[in-house]
C-alpha positions as protocol buffer text, in pm:
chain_id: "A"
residue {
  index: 1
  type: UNK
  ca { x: 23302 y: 3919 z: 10966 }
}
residue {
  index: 2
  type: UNK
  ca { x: 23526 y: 3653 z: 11102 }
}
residue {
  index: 3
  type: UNK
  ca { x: 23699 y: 3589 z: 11409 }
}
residue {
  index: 4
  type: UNK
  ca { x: 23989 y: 3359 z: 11379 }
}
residue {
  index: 5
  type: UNK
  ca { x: 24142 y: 3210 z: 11676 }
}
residue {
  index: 6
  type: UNK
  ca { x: 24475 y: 3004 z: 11694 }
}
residue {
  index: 7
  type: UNK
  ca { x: 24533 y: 2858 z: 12028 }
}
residue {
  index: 8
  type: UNK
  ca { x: 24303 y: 3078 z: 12235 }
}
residue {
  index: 9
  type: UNK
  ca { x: 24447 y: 3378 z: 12063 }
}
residue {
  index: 10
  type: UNK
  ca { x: 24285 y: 3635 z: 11818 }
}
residue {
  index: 11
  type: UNK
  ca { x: 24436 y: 3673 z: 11503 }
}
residue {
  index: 12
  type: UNK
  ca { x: 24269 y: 3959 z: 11404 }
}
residue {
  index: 13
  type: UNK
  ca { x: 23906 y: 4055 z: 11196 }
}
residue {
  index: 14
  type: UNK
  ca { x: 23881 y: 3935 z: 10839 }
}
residue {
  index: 15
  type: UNK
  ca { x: 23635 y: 4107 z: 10700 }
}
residue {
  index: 16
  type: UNK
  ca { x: 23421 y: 3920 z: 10409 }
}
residue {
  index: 17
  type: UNK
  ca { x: 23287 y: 4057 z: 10061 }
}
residue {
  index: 18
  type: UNK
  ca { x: 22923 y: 4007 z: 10203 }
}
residue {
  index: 19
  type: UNK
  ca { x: 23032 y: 4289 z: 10505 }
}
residue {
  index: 20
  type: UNK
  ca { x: 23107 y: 4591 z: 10291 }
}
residue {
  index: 21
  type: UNK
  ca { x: 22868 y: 4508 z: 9985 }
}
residue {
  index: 22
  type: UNK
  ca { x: 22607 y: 4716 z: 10103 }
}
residue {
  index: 23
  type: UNK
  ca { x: 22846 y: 4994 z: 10168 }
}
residue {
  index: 24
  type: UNK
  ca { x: 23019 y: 4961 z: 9828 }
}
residue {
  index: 25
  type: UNK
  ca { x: 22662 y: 4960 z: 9656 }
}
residue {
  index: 26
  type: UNK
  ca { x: 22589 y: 5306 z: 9810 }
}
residue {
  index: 27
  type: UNK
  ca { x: 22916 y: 5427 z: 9715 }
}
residue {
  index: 28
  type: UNK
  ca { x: 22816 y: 5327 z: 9327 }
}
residue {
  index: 29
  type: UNK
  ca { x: 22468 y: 5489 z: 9353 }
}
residue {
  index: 30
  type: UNK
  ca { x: 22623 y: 5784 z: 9523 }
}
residue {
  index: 31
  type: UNK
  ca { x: 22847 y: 5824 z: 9196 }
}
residue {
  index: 32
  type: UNK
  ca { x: 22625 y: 5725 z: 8935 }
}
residue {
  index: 33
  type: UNK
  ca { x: 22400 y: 6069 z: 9099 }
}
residue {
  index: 34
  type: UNK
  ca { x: 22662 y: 6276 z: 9095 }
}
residue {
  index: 35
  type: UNK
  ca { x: 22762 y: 6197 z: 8729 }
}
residue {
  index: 36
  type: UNK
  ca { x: 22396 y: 6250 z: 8603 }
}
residue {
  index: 37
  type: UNK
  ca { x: 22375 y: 6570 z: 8755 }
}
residue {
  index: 38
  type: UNK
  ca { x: 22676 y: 6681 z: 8607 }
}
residue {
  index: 39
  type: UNK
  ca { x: 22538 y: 6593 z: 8252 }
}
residue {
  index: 40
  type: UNK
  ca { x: 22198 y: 6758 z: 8346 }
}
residue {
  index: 41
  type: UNK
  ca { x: 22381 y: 7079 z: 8457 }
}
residue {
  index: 42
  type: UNK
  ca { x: 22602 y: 7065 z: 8150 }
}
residue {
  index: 43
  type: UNK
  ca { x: 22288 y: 7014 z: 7917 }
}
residue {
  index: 44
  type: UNK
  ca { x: 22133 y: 7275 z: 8049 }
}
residue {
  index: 45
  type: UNK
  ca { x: 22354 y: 7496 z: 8010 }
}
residue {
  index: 46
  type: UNK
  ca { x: 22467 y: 7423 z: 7663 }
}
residue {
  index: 47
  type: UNK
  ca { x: 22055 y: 7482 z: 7577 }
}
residue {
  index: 48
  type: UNK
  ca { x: 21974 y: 7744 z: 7774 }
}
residue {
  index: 49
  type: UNK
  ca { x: 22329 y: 7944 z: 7528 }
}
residue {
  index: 50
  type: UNK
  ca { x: 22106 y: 7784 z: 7160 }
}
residue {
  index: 51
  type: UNK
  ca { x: 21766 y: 7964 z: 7344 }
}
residue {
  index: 52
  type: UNK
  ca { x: 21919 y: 8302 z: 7345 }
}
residue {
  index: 53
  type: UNK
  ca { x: 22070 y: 8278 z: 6978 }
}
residue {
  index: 54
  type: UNK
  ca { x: 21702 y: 8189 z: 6889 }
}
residue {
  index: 55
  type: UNK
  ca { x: 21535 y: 8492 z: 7070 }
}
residue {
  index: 56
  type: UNK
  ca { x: 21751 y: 8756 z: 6861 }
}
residue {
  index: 57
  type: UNK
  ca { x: 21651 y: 8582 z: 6533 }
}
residue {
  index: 58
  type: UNK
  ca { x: 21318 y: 8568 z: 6596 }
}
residue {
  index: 59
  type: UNK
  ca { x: 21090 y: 8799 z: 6399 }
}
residue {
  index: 60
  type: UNK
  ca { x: 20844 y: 9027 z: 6662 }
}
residue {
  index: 61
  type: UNK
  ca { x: 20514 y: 8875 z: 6710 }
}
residue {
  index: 62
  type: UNK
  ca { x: 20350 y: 9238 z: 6605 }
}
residue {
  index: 63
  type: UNK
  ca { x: 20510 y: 9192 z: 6202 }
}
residue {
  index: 64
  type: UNK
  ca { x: 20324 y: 9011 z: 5930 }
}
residue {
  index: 65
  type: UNK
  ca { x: 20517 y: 8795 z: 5717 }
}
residue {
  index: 66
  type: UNK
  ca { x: 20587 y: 8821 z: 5382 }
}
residue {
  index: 67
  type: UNK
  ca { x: 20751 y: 8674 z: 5112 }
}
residue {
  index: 68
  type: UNK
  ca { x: 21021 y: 8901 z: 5104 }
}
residue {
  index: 69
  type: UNK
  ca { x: 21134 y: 8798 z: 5495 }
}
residue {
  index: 70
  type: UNK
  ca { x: 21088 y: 8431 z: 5394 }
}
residue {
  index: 71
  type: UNK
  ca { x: 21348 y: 8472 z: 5101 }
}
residue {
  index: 72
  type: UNK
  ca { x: 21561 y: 8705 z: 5222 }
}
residue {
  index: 73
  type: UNK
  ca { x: 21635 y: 8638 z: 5600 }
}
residue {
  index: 74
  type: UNK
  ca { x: 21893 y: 8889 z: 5654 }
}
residue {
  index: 75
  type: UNK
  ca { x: 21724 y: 9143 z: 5510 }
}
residue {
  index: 76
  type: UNK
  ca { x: 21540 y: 9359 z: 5810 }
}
């Protein structure tokens, strides 16, 4: 920060790029966070939408399987 005088009188505060730097930095980081948990929240819920499609095509745990599921898959 600067002071500049003319004659005894104050011309007013200049601030420099060195004074807010630190401020501006935060303000980046603060972004950059918020955009990545965006993406994360998006992600998951685009994946946790495929997870239930799998679950209803899934054949019970209880069934053996044969050749005739492997060939014909929409056959139940």
């Amino acid at each position: 920060m600067c002071i500049r005088y003319v004659k005894d009188e104050i011309m007013g505060i200049h601030y420099s790029y060195k004074n807010t730097r630190s401020a501006k930095a935060m303000e980046k980081q603060a972004k950059r966070e918020k955009k990545l948990a965006e993406r994360r929240a998006k992600k998951q819920a685009k994946s946790g939408v495929e997870r239930k499609d799998e679950t209803q095509n899934t054949i019970p745990l209880d069934t053996v399987i044969t050749l005739d599921h492997l060939t014909n898959p929409d056959k139940k």
